[in-house]
C-alpha positions as CSV (number, residue, x, y, z in Angstrom):
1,X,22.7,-23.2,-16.4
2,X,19.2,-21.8,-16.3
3,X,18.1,-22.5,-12.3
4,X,14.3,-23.7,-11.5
5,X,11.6,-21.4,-11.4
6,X,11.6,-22.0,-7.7
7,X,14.9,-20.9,-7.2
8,X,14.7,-17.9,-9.0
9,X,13.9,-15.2,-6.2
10,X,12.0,-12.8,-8.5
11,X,9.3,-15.9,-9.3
12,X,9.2,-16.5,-5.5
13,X,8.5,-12.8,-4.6
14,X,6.0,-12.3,-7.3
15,X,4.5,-15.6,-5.5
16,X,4.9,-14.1,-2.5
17,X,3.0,-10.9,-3.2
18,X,0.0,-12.3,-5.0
19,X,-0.5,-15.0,-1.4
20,X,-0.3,-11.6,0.6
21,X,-2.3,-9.2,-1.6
22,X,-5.2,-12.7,-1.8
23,X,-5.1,-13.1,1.7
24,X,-5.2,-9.5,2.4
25,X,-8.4,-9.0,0.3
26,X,-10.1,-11.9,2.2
27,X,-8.9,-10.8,5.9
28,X,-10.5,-7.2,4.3
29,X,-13.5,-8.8,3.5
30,X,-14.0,-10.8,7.0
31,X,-13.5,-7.5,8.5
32,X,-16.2,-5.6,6.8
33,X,-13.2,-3.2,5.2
34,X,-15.0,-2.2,1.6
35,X,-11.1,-1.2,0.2
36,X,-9.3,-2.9,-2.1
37,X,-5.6,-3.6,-1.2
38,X,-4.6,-0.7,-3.6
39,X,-6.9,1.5,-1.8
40,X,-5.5,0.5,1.1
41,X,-2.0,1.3,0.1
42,X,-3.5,5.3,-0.7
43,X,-5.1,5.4,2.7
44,X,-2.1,4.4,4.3
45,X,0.3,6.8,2.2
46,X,-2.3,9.5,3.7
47,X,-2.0,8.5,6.9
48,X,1.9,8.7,7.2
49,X,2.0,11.6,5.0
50,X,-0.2,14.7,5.3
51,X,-1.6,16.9,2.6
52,X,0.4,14.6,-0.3
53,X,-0.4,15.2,-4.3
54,X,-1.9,12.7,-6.7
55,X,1.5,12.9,-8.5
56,X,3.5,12.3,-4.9
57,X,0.6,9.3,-4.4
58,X,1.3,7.8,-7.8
59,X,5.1,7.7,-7.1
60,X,5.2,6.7,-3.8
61,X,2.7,3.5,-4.4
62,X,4.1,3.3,-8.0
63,X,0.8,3.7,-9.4
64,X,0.2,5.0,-12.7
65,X,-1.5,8.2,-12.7
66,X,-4.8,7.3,-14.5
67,X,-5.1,4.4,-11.8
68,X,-4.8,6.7,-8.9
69,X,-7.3,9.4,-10.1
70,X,-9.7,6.2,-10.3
71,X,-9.0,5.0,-7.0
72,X,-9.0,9.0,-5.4
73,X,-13.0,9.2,-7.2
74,X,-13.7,5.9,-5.5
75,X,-12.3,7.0,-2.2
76,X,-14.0,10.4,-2.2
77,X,-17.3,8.7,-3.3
78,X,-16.9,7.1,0.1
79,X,-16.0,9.9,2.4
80,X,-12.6,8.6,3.3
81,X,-10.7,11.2,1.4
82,X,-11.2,15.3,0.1
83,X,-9.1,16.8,-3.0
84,X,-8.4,20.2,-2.8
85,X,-6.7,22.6,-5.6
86,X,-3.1,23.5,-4.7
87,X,-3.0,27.4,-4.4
88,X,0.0,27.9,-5.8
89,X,-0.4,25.6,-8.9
90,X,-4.1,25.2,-9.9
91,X,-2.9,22.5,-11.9
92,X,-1.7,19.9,-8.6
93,X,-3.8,18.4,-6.1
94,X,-3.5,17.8,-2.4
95,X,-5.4,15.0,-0.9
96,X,-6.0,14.5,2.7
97,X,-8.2,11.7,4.7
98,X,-11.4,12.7,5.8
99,X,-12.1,12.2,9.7
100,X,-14.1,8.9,8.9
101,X,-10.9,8.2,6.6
102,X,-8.7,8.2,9.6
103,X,-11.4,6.4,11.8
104,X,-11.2,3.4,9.4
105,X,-7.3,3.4,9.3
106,X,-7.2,3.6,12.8
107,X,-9.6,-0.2,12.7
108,X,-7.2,-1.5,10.1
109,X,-3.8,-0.9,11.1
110,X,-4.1,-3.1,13.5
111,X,-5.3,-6.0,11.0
112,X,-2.9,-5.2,8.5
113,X,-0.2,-5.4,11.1
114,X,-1.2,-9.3,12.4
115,X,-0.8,-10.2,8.3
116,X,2.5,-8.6,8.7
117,X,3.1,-10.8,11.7
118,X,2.1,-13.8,10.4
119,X,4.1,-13.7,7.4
120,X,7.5,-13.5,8.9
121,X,6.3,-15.2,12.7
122,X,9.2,-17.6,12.2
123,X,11.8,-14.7,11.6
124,X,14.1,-13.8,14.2
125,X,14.9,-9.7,14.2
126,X,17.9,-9.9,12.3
127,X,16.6,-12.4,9.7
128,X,13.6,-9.2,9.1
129,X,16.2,-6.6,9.3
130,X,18.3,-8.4,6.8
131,X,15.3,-9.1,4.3
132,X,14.3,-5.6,4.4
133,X,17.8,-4.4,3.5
134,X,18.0,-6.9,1.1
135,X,15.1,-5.9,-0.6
136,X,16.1,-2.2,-0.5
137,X,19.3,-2.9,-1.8
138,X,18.0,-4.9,-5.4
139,X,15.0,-1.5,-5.7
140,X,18.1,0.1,-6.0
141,X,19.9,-2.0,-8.1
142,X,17.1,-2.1,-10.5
């Protein structure tokens, strides 16, 4: 037998992820933070990772490639990022936070991190580590 759509745990992270990515654009917006949550997830790639390529950006934040080049002209527009031509293959990019890039990573990590909080405040340790690995485990499955 088929179980309820609320008991199916694809439907309740999809449900999941649309609450965090609505509350995450209007937490942006009280906070003066002109990036969408896409955006976001590029800035925050850049931060972690150094000198990265539009093709390593598109993977990583699984991103189709046409929707990161838009995103990158948007971002540059702003000053947060620079593209630069890959010596060795003219072909790749390498894209790096600008200084005022970093700045404005810097004010919302912090924000970011309290959304984090408040979604899993009733979790004990194990109960995160164990979602996590969970979560890990059916990427890979799929």
């Amino acid at each position: 037998m088929e179980p309820k759509l609320e008991n199916i745990i694809f439907f309740q992270a999809e449900k999941m992820m649309r609450q965090a990515k609505e509350l995450t654009k209007k937490v942006f917006a009280e906070h003066g933070f002109d990036v969408t949550v896409d955006q976001w997830l590029i800035l925050k790639k850049l931060y972690d990772q150094e000198n990265c390529s539009q093709i390593q950006l598109a993977q990583t934040t699984f991103k189709d490639p046409a929707s990161i080049k838009r995103m990158l002209d948007i971002l540059e527009k702003k000053k947060l990022l620079t593209r630069s031509v890959k010596a060795e293959n003219k072909k790749e990019h390498i894209v790096e936070l600008t200084a005022e890039g970093n700045t404005l990573l810097e004010k919302m990590i912090p924000v970011v991190q309290d959304l984090r909080r408040k979604a899993t405040e009733d979790f004990t340790d194990p109960e995160r580590y164990a979602l996590l690995h969970l979560l890990k485990k059916m990427n890979k499955n799929l």
